[in-house]
C-alpha beads as a LAMMPS data file, in Angstrom:
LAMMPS data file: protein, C-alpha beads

111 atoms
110 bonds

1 atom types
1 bond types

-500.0 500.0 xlo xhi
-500.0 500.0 ylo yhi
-500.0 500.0 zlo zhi

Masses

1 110.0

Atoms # bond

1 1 1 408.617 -130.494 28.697
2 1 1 408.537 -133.153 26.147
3 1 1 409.104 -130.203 23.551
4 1 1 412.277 -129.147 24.991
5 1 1 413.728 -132.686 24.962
6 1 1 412.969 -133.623 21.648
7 1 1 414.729 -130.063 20.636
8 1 1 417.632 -130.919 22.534
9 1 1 417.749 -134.173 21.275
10 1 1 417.803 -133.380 17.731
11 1 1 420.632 -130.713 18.496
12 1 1 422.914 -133.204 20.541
13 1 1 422.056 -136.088 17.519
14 1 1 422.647 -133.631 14.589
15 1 1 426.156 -132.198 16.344
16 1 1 427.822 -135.548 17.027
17 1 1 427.273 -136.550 13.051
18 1 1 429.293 -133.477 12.048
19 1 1 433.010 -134.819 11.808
20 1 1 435.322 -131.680 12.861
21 1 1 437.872 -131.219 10.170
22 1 1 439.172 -128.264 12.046
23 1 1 442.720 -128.304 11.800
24 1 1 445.772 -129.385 9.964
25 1 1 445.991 -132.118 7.594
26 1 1 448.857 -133.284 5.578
27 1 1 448.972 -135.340 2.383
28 1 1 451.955 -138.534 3.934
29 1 1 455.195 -138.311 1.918
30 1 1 454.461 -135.082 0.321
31 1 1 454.421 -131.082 1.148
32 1 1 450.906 -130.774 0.375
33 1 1 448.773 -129.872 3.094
34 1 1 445.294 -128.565 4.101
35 1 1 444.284 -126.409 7.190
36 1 1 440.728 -125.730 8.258
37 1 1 440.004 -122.706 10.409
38 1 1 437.585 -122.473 13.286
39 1 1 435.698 -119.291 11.179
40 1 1 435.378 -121.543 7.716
41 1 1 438.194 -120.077 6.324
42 1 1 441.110 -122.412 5.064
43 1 1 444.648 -122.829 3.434
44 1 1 446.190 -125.383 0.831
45 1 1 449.343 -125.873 -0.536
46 1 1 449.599 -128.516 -3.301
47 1 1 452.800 -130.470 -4.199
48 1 1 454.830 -128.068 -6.396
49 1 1 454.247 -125.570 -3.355
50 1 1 451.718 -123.332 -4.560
51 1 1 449.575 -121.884 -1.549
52 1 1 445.554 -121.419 -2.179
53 1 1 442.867 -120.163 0.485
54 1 1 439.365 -119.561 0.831
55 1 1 436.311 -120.299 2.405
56 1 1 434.625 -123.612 3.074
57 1 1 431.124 -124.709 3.967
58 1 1 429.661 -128.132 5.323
59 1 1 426.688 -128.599 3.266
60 1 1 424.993 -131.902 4.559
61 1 1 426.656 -134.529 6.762
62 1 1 429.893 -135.579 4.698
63 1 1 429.292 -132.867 1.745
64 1 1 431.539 -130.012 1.855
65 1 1 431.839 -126.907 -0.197
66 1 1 435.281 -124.653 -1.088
67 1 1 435.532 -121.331 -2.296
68 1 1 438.967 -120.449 -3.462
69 1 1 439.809 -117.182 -3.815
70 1 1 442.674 -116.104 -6.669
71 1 1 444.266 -112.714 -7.280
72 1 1 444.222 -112.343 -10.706
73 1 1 441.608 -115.025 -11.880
74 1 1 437.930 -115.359 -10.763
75 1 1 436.861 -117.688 -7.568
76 1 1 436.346 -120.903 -7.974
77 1 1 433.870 -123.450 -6.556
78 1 1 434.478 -127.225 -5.631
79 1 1 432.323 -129.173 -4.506
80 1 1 432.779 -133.293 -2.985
81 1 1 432.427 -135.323 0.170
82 1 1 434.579 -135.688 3.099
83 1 1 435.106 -138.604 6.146
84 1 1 437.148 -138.532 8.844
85 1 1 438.215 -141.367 10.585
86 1 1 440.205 -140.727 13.446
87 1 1 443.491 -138.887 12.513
88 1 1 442.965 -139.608 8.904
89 1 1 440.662 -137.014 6.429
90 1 1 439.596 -138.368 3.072
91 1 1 438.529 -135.777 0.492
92 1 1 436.495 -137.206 -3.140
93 1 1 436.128 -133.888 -4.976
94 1 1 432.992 -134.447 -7.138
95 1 1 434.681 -132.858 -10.431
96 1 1 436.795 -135.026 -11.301
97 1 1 436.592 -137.769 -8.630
98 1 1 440.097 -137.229 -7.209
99 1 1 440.422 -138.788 -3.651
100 1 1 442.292 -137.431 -1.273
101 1 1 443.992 -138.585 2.186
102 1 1 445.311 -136.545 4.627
103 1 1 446.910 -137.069 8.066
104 1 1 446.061 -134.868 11.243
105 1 1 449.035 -132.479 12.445
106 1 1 448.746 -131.865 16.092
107 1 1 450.926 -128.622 15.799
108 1 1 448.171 -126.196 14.930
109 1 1 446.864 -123.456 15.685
110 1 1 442.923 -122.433 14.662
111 1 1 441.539 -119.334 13.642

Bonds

1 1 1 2
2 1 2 3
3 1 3 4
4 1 4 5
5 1 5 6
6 1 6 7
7 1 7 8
8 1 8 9
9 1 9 10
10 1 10 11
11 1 11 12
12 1 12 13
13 1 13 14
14 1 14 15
15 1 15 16
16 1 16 17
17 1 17 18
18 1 18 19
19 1 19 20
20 1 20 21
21 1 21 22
22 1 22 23
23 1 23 24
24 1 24 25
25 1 25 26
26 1 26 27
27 1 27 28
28 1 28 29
29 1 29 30
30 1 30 31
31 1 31 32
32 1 32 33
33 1 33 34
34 1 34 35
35 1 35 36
36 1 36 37
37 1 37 38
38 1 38 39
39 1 39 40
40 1 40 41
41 1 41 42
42 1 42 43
43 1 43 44
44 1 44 45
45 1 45 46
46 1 46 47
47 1 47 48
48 1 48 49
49 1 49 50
50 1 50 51
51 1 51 52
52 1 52 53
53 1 53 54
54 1 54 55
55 1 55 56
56 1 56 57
57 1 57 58
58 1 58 59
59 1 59 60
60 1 60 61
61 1 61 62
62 1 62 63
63 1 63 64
64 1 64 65
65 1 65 66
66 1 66 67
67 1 67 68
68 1 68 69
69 1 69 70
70 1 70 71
71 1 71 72
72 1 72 73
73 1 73 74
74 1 74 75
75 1 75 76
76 1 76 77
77 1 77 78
78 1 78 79
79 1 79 80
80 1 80 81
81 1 81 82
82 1 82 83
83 1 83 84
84 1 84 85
85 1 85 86
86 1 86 87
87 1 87 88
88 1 88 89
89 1 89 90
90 1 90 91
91 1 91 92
92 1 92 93
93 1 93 94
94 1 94 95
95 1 95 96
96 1 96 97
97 1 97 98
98 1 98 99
99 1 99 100
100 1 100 101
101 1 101 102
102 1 102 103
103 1 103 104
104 1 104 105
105 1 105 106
106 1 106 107
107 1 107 108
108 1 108 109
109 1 109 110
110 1 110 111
């Protein structure tokens, strides 16, 4: 009995730390925009309108990992942290140290 509980308890503590980024985010007073599928896929369009996608992975709790997937070029890898604080995402990309803060869009729809 006391082997169950502990299991469940470190399932129900280890799920609540995982902030859900599903969804759509947008970058206030611009175009640019990131949305995060259900199935770890996800889209981004920057400011000049150019559309990426790919995958993404949660590594550890605030670490996240994208894959982006070009046509013509290979894939390439990013790697930096993530927080979300109620509708508000914050990305720090670890390549360059770029922070970036996004704004939840209720009008989505998840893969």
């Amino acid at each position: 009995m006391k082997k169950w509980f502990l299991l469940i308890f470190v399932f129900l503590v280890s799920c609540s730390h995982t902030p859900n980024i599903v969804g759509k985010w947008q970058e206030p007073g611009t175009i640019s925009s990131i949305e995060f599928g259900q199935d770890g896929t996800f889209t981004a369009i920057d400011n000049m309108g150019m559309v990426v996608s790919g995958s993404y992975t949660i590594l550890a709790k605030g670490k996240i990992r994208l894959l982006i997937r070009y046509q013509n070029f290979d894939d390439e890898i990013i790697i930096g942290n993530f927080a979300v604080q109620d509708d508000e995402l914050t990305l720090t990309l670890d390549d360059n140290k770029e922070v970036l803060t996004y704004k939840k869009i209720n009008n989505t729809i998840y893969k």
